[in-house]
N, C-alpha and C positions, 0 to 999 in steps of 0.2 A: 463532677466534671462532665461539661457537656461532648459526646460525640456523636461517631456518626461513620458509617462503611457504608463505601464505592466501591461495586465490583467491576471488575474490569477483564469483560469476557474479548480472549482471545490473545491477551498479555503471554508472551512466551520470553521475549528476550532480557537475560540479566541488564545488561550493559543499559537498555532504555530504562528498564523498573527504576534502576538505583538514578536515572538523572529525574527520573517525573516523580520519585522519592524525595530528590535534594529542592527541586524546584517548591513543590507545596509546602515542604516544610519552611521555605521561606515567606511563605504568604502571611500578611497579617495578621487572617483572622486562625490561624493553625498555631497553635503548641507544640505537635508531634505528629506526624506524617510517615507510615508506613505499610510498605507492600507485601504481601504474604503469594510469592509467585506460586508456589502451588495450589493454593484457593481462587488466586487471580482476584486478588481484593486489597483495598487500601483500608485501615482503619485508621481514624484521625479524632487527636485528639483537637478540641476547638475554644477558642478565646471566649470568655462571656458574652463577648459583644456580638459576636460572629451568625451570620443566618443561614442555615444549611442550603437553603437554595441560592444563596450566592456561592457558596463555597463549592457547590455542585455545578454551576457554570464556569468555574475559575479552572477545577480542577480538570474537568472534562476539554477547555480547551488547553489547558496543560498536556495531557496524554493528547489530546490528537497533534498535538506540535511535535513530540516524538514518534507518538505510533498511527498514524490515522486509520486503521483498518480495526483498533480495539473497539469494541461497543462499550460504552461507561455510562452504568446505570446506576439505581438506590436500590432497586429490587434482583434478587438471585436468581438464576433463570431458573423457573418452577417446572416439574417433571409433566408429562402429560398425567392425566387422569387416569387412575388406575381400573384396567379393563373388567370384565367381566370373566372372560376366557382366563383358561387357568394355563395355557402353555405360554403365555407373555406376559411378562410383569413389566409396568411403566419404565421403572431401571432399566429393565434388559432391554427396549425398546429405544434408550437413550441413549446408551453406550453403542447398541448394534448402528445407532447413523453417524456417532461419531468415526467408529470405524471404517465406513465408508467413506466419510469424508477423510480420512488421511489417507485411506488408500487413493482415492481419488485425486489428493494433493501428488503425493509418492507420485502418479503414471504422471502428471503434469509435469513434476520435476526433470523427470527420468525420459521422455518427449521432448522438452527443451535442453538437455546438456546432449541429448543423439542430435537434434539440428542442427544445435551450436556447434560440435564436435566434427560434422559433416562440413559446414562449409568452411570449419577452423582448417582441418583438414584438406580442403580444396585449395586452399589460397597456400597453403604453404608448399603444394606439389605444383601449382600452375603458376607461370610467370607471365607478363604483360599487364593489357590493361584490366585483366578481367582481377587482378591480386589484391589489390586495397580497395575493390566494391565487397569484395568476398571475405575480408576481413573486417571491412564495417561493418556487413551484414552479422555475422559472427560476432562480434563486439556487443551492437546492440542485441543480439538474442540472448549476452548475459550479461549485460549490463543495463538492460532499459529501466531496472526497477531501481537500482542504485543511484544513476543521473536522475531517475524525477523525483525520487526522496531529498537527494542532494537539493537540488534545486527550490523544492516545497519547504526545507531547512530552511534555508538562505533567506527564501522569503519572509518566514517568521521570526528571523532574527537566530537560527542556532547551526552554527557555522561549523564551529571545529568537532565532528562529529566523524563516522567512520565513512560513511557515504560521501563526502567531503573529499575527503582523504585518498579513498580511491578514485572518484570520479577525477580529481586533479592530478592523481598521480598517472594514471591510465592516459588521457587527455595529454597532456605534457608528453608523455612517452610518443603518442602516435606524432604529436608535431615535432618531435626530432630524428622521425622518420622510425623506430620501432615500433612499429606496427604488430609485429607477433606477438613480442616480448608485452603489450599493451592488453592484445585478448588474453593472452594467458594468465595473466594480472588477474582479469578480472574472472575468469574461467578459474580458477583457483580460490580467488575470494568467494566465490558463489559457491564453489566443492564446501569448503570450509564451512561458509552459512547453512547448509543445508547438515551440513555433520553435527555443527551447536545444536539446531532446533531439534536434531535426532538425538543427539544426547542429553538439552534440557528436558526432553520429554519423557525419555528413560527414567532420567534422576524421579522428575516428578511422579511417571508410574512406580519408582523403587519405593517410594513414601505413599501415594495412594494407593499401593495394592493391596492394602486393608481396608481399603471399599469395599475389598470383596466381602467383608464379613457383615458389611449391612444387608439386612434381610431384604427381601421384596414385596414377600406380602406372612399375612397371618390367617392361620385357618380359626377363625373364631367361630367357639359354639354361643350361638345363642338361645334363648329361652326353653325351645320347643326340642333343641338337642339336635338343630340342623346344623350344618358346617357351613360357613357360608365364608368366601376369600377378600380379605377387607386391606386397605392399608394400614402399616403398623402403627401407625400415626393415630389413628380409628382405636382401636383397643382401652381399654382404660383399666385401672388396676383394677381389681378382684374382679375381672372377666376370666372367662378358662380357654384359653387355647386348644389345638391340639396339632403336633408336628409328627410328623409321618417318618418312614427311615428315608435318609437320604434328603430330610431336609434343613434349616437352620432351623434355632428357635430365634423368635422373631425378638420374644420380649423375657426379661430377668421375670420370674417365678417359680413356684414349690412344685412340683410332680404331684400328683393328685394319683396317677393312674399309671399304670405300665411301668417298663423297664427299659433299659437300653444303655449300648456307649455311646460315650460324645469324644466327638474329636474335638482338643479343645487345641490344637496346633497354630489355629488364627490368633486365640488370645495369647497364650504361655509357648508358643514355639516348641511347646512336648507334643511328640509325636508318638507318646503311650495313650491309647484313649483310656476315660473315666466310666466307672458304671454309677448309675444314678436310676433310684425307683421312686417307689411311693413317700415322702416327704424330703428328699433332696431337694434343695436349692440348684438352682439351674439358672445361667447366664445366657443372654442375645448372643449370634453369633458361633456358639457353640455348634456343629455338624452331627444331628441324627443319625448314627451309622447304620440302627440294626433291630429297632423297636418302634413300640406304638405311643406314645406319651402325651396324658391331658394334663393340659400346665395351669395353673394358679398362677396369674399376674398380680406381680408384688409392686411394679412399678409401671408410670408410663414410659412410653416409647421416649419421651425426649431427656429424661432421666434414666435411662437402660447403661448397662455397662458399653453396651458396642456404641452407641451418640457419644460419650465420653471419651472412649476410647479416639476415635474420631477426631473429635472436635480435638484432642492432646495433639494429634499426630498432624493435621493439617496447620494447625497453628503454631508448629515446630518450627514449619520455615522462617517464618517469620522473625525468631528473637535470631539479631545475629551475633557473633560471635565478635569479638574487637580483632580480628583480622580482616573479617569479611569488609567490614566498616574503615579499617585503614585503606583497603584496594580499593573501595569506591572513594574514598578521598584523594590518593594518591594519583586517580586516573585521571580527574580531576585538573589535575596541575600537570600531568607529564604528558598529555597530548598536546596541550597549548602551548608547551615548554618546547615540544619537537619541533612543531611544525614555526617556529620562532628559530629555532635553529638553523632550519631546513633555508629558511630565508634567508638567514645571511650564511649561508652558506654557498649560497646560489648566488649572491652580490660581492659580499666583503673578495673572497679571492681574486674574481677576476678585475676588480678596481684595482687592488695589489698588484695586479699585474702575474697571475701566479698562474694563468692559461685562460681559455677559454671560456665563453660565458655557455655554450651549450655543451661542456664537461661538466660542470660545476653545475649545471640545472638539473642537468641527470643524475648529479649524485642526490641535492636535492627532492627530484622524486622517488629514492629510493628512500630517501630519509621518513618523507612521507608515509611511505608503505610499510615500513617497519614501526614507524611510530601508534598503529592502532594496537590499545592495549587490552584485546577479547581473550588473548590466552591468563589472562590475570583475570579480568572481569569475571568471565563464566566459568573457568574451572573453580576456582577457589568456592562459590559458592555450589557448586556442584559437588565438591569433594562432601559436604558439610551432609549435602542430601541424601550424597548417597551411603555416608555413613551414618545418619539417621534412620533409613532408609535399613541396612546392614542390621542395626539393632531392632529394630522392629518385629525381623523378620525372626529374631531370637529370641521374642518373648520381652523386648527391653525399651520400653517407650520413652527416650528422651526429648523434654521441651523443647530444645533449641540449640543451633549449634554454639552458645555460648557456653553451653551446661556438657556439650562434650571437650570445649577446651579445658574448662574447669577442673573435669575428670582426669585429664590429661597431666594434669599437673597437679593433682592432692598427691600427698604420700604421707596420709594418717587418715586412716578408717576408725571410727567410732560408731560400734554396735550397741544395742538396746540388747536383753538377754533374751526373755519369754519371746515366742514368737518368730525369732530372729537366729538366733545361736541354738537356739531349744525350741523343741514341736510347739510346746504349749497347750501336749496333751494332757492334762493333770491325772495323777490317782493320787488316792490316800493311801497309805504305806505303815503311817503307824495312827495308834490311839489312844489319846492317855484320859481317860472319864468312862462316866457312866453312861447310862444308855438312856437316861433323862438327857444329859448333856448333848449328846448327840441330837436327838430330836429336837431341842433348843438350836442348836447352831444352825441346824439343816433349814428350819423356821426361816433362821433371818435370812440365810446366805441363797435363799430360793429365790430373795429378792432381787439378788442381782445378775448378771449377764457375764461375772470376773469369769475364768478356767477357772482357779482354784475353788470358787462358791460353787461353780459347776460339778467339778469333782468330789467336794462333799455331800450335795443335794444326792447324787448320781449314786453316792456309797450306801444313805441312808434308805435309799428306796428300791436298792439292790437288797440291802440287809432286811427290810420289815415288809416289802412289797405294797408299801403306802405312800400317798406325796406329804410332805412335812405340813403341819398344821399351819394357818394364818398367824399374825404378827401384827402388833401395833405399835405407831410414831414411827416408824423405821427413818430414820438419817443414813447418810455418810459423810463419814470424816477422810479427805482424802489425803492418801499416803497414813494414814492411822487403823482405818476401821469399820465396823458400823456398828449402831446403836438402835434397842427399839426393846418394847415390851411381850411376853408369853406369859398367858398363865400366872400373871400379878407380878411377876421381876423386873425388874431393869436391867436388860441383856448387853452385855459391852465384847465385842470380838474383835480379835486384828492383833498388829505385831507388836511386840516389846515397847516400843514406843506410847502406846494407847495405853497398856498396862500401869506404865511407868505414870503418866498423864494423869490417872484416874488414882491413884497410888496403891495400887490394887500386888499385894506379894505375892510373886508365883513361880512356878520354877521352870528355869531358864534351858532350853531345850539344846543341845551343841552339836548336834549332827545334821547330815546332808537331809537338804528338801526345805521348803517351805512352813512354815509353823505358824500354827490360825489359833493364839490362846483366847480361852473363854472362862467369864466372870458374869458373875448375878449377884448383882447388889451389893455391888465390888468385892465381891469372895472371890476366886479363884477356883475354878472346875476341874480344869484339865486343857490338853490341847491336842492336836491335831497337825499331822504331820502329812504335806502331799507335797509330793515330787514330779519332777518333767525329764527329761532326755532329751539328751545333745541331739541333736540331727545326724540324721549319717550323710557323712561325705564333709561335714564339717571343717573337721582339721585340715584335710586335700586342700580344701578351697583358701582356709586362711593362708597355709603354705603357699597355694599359688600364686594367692595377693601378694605374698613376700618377693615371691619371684619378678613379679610384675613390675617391681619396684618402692609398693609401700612400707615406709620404713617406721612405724608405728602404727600396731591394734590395740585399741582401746575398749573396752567394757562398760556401759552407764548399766547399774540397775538397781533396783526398788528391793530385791531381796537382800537376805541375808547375809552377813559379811562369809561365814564360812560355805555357805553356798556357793553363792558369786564366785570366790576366790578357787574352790575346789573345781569350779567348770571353765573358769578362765586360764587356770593351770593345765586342765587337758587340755585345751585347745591349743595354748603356744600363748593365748592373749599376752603382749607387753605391759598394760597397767588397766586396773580392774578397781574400780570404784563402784563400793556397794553403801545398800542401805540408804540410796538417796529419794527423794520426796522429788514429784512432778517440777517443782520449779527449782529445786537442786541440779538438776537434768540439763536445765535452758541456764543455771548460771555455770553449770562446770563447763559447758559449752562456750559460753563467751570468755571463762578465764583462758579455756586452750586456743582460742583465735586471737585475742590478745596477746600469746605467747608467741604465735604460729610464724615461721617469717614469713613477711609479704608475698614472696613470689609465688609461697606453695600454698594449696588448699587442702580443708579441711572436709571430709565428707562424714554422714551420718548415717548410718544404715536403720530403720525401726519398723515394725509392723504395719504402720502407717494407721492404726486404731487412735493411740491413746499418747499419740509421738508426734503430734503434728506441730507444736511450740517449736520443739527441737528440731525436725526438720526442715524447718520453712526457718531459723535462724542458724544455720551450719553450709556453710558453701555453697555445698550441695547435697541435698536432701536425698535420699536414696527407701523407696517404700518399697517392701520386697512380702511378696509374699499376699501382694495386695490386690487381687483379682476381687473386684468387685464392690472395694470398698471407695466410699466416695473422702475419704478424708483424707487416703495414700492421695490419688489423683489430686487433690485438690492443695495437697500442702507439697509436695515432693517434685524435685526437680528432673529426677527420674525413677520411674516405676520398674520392677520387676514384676511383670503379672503373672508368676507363680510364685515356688516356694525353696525355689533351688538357690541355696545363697553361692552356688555356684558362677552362674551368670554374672555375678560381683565382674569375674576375673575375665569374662567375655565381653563385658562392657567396656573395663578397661583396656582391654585388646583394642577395639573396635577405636577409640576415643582416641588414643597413642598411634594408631595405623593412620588413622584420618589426619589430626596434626600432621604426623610425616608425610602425607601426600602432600599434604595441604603446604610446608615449606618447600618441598621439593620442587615442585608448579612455580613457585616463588621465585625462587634461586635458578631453578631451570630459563624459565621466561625473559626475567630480565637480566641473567649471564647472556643469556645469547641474543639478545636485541644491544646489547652494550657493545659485545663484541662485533656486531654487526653495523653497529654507526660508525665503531671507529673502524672500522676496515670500507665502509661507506665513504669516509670522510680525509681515508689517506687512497683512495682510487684501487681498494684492491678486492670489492664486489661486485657484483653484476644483479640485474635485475630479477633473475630467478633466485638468486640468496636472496636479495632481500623479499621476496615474496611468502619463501621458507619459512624466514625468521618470521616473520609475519602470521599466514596461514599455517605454517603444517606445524610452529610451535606451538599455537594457539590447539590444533589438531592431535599432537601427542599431549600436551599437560589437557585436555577432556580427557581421551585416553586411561592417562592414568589416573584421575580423580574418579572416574568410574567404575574401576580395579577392585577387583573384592579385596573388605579391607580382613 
C-alpha cells in the first residue's frame, strides 16, 4: 500500500481536523485519510494511481481553506543541532521557545479581552452619540478574527461553519438595534475559544508528557575512555555509555560497571525505585537516582524502549473510538440542519401571519448561536485524551480510544498462566534419575532461553559448580519438547505428550509443578519436577475484576491439567483449560468469541513473549508485565509496562470513567441545546441563553472531559 504523512504544524482545533479529515478522504487519489491531533499529522493511505506531489498540493489547499495559519509540509520540523555545551540540550532549547511563544500568545489574549472589556464597558455606562462607536469599536476587538475567517470561508466555498454562524448571528443582532447583547455574543465566543485551545492543549500535554522520558543527549565513551556528549541518535549498539546520578539512560543496555537505583515511574508508574549493577538489563528513560553506571548498548536509539514507547502513545490519538467518529458525522448534518431551521423560522411565521418579521429574525439568530456544535466536537474527543492520557500516567499504554471503549464493555478476561497469573520464577523441587540424567538434560535444556530449561541449567550448576556439556542436532518440537544427541544417545525431553509420541513407557508423575520427563534411545530415565508461584496480590486483583464488573475469568495454559486446575482454584478462576499446544490457545480463543454476545468483549491478558497469535486475535489484547519487550508493544492493544496484574482493575476504572464522561458531554449538550431551540422557538429565550447553551455548555462538557477519570 502506497502512503505518505503531511504534518501539519500548528493544527490545534478538533472541529477543523475532523472536516480537512472528511474533505481528503474524499479525494480521488486517497483510500483513508487521517489526523493524529497530538502529532499534528495526517497519515494517508493512497490509490495506485495517485502522485504524492499532487496529493500534497490538494491537501495543503485543503487545510489552508479551514485553517490558513497551519504550515503543511512532507518533512517534521527537525531539532536544532545538538550543541557542544553541556548545560543545553537541543530539546530543551525547543521546548524553552515554545514556552515563550505561548506565553507570549497568553499576554496577547489577555491585552485584547482588557481593551475589549474597557470600551465594552464604556459604551454600556455612556449614553449618546459616543455608544454604538464604542460598541463597534469593542465588537471588532473580538471579533475581527471571526468576520475575516468567515468571509475567507465564503470565498472558498465553506459556508456553514462556526465563524459563519457567529459573524451572522452577531451582525443580525446589532441591525435590530442589540448592540450589547451583539458584543457579548462575541465576547463570550472568543472566552470560550480561548478555553478549547487551553484545554486541547492540556489534553495534548496529558498524552505528551511522556516526552519527558526522552533523553537529550548521551554521554558516550569513546576509544581512548574520553566522555564525549553525542545525540542519542549517534550511539550504536555495543558502544558503552555512561549516566551519571540524576540523569536518564539514554539507550536500552547491560550495566557493565557500577550500581545504582532507577526510578522507573516514567515507564511502570511505580514509584519503588529498582537496584540494577553489574549485568542487569537497563531501559531508556529510566532516572539515575544515586550511582555511576557504564552501560553496554544492546540496542539503537530508534529501536530503544523509550521511541517505542512513544511512537505507542502519540499514535493513540489517532485510532478513534466509533463514538468519536459518530460526533464528527453527526455535526456534519446538525449544523446545516439548524441553520435550515433557523430560516424558516425567520420566514414561515410571519408569512402565517403569527407577528413580526423582526421577532421571528431574532429568534432566528438565537437559533443560529446555539446551533454551533464545539461542546460535542471537542469534548468528546478530549475525554478520550485525557483518559489515555490518565493511563499513561499509570504505567498503562493504551493504542487508541477505540481500545478504551472496548475495555469498557469486555466482561470476560482470559489469562495465560506462566508469566501472568505466576512469577515465572522456576525451581526444581523434585527429582526422579541419576546424576548421568541430570547432566544429560541440563546438556539440552542450556539450549534454550524457556524458565523452566532455565531452572534446570540453574540447579545443575548449583549442584556440580560446572556449565552442562555441548550437545548435538538439537531441535524443537513445539508444545512437545526437544530432541538432540550426548555422548552417542538420542536424547528425547518434554511433557507426556512427546512420551506418548515416541512410545517410550514411563511413569506418570500427579502432583503440583511442572514435569520435564527424560528418555535415551526411548528408555525412560526419570523426570524432573519444577514449580512457579502465584504472584502476590493476585487473587485481590481477580476479586476486584469481579467487582469491576467482569463476569468470567478464564485460564489458557500449556501446563498440566492438575497444575493449571490446582492454581486456577486458588485464584477464584471461573474455567481453566489446560494442557493446550500454541495454536489450541488462538482456536479456544475464537470458539469463546463465536460464543461471546456481540455487544460484549472479550480481552486477553499474556506475557506478550510467546502470546502474541492470541493477543493480536482477542478483542483486546492485554501485554502485561511487558517492559521492554518488542512483541507485548507490537501485538497488544494495551500494555502494562510492568508486572502488577493489578492495573488490570485501574485500567478498567479509567476505560468505564471515560465512557461515562464521554455520554454524559453527550446527553448533557444536546438536552440543553434542544431544550434551548424549543424555548427559542416558542419566544421564551433571550440572547444570553442562547449564548450559554452555546459557549458555557461547550465550556462545562471541556470541564468535565478533562476531570480526573
Amino acid at each position: 500500500m502506497k502512503e505518505m504523512t503531511i504534518y501539519l504544524q500548528g493544527l490545534t482545533c478538533a472541529n477543523c481536523a475532523g472536516k480537512i479529515e472528511i474533505a481528503v478522504n474524499k479525494m480521488k487519489e486517497t483510500k483513508e485519510a487521517q489526523i493524529n491531533l497530538v502529532k499534528q499529522e495526517m497519515h494517508i493511505a493512497l490509490q495506485e494511481h495517485a502522485e504524492e506531489s499532487v496529493v500534497f498540493d490538494k491537501v495543503k489547499k485543503t487545510v489552508h481553506k479551514y485553517e490558513p495559519d497551519v504550515e503543511v509540509t512532507t518533512e517534521k520540523h527537525k531539532q536544532e543541532p545538538m550543541h557542544d555545551c553541556c548545560c543545553c540540550s537541543a530539546d530543551g532549547c525547543h521546548e524553552h521557545g515554545h514556552e515563550h511563544a505561548e506565553q507570549g500568545s497568553i499576554k496577547k489574549t489577555i491585552a485584547r479581552f482588557a481593551v475589549g472589556i474597557l470600551f465594552f464597558g464604556a459604551a454600556n455606562l455612556l449614553e449618546g452619540t459616543l455608544q454604538i462607536p464604542l460598541f463597534l469599536v469593542a465588537y471588532f476587538i473580538f471579533g475581527y478574527d471571526v468576520l475575516w475567517r468567515a468571509i475567507n470561508n465564503i470565498r472558498r466555498g465553506q459556508v456553514f461553519d462556526e465563524n459563519f454562524l457567529m459573524s451572522l448571528s452577531t451582525i443580525g443582532a446589532m441591525a435590530i438595534g442589540e448592540m450589547s447583547e451583539a458584543v457579548f455574543v462575541m465576547l463570550f465566543y472568543q472566552v470560550g475559544e480561548a478555553f478549547q485551545d487551553y484545554a486541547v492543549t492540556r489534553s495534548r500535554k496529558s498524552i505528551t508528557s511522556l516526552m519527558d522520558i526522552r533523553p537529550d543527549y548521551a554521554n558516550k565513551i569513546d576509544e581512548n575512555g574520553n566522555i564525549i556528549q553525542v545525540a542519542p541518535e549517534q550511539v550504536q549498539k555495543g558502544d558503552k555509555i555512561q549516566v551519571k546520578a540524576g540523569e536518564k539512560i539514554p539507550l536500552d543496555g547491560v550495566v557493565t560497571t557500577g550500581w545504582a537505583m532507577l526510578d522507573t515511574v516514567a515507564l511502570t508508574g511505580e514509584a519503588v525505585p529498582r537496584r540494577v549493577d553489574a549485568g542487569s538489563a537497563v531501559l531508556s528513560g529510566c532516572i539515575n537516582q544515586d550511582g555511576l553506571l557504564e552501560i553496554e548498548v544492546t540496542k539503537p536509539f530508534g529501536e530503544s524502549t523509550v521511541m517505542k514507547i512513544l511512537e505507542l502513545v502519540e499514535n493513540a490519538a489517532g485510532k478513534k473510538s466509533k463514538t468519536e467518529k459518530f460526533i464528527t458525522r453527526f455535526a456534519r448534518v446538525y449544523t446545516p440542519a439548524v441553520v435550515v431551521l433557523a430560516v424558516l423560522l425567520a420566514f414561515i411565521p410571519p408569512l402565517l401571519g403569527m407577528g413580526e418579521l423582526t421577532v421571528w429574525f431574532g429568534r432566528a439568530l438565537m437559533f443560529l448561536v446555539v446551533s454551533c456544535p464545539c461542546a460535542l466536537v471537542l469534548s468528546v474527543p478530549l475525554s478520550y485524551f485525557a483518559g489515555i492520557g490518565a493511563a499513561s500516567k499509570n504505567g498503562i499504554l493504551v493504542k487508541g480510544g477505540n481500545y478504551l471503549d472496548a475495555l469498557c464493555h469486555t466482561d470476560c478476561i482470559v489469562f495465560d498462566k506462566t508469566g501472568t497469573l505466576t512469577k515465572g520464577e522456576f525451581a526444581v523441587t523434585k527429582i526422579e534419575g541419576d546424576d548421568n540424567m541430570l547432566t544429560w538434560l541440563a546438556a539440552g535444556e542450556a539450549m534454550s532461553n524457556h524458565p523452566i530449561a532455565k531452572a534446570i541449567v540453574a540447579k545443575y550448576t548449583q549442584t556440580t559448580n560446572q556449565m552442562p556439556p555441548a550437545v548435538l542436532a538439537y531441535q524443537e518440537k513445539g508444545g512437545f519438547g526437544i530432541s538432540y544427541q550426548i555422548d552417542g544417545k538420542q536424547m528425547a525431553v518434554g511433557n507426556s505428550r512427546l512420551m506418548e509420541e515416541l512410545g517410550v513407557s514411563y511413569q506418570k508423575y500427579d502432583g503440583m509443578g511442572s514435569v520435564v520427563y527424560v528418555a535415551a534411545d526411548n528408555a525412560y530415565l526419570g523426570y524432573v519436577v519444577v514449580d512457579d508461584t502465584i504472584k502476590e496480590n493476585c487473587k485481590e486483583a481477580l476479586q476486584n475484576l469481579k467487582k469491576r464488573g467482569i463476569k468470567a475469568l478464564v485460564m489458557l495454559s500449556g501446563d498440566r491439567k492438575e497444575t493449571a486446575e490446582a492454581i486456577g482454584q486458588t485464584l477464584g478462576i471461573d474455567r481453566i483449560y489446560a494442557e493446550l499446544l500454541p495454536q489450541d490457545k488462538v482456536s479456544k480463543m475464537e470458539e469463546m468469541l463465536q460464543k461471546q454476545n456481540p455487544k460484549s468483549k472479550i480481552a486477553f491478558v499474556g506475557d506478550g513473549i510467546n502470546d502474541a497469535p492470541v493477543l493480536a486475535g482477542a478483542d483486546v489484547g492485554i501485554a502485561m508485565g511487558a517492559i521492554g519487550s518488542d512483541a507485548a508493544i507490537e501485538a497488544a492493544d494495551v500494555v502494562l509496562m510492568d508486572d502488577d496484574i493489578g492495573k488490570l482493575e485501574v485500567g478498567l476504572r479509567i476505560a468505564k470513567n471515560t465512557r461515562k464522561i464521554v455520554l454524559q458531554n453527550i446527553i448533557f449538550a444536546l438536552g440543553v441545546k434542544a431544550i434551548m431551540l424549543i424555548m427559542i422557538a416558542i419566544g421564551m429565550s433571550t440572547m444570553w441563553l442562547a449564548v450559554f447553551a452555546d459557549v458555557g455548555v461547550a465550556v462545562i462538557a471541556i470541564c468535565n472531559a478533562m476531570r480526573r477519570k
